[in-house]
N, C-alpha and C positions, 0 to 999 in steps of 0.2 A: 307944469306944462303950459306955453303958451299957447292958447287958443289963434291968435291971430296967422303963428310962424307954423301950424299944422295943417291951418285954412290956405295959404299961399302954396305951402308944398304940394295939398289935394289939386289946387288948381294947375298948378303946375304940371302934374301926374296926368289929369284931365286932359289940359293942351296934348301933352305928348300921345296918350290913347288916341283923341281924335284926328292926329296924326298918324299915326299907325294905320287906323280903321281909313282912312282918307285912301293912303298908297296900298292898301291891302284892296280896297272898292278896286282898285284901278287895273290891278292883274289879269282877271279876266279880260280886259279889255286890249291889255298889251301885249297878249298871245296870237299867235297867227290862229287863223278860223282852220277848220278839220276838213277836208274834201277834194274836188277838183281842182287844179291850179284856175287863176283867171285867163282870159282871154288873152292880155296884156305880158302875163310871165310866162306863154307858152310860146309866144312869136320872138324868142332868140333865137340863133343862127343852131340849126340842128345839123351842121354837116358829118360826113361820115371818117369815125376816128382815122379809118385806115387810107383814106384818101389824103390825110394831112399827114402821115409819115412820111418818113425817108424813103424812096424809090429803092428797091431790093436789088441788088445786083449782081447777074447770073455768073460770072465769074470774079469770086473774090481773092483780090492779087493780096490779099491780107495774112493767108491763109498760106501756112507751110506745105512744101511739096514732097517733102520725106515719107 
């Protein structure tokens, strides 16, 4: 068994763990926070769905007369 080529693999293992633990630290932080929206993402355009439809029309010439 070489000691030297088991010592470089450990290290190796090392790096990659404190990479792991690095991106795993960071999750909690790349989640959206839990609560009321902010200030900023409530001022979109709230208009009313049924106002952006198509005008309803009292006689539909689409419509068979049989």
């Amino acid at each position: 068994m070489d000691l030297a080529k088991v010592l470089a693999q450990l290290r190796r293992e090392l790096a990659d763990l404190d990479a792991a633990i690095a991106s795993l630290e960071q999750l909690p932080q790349a989640r959206p926070r839990r609560g009321y929206a902010s200030k900023a993402q409530t001022q979109t355009s709230h208009e009313d769905p049924v106002s952006m439809a198509a005008p309803v029309q009292a006689n539909d010439s689409n419509r068979d007369s049989a």
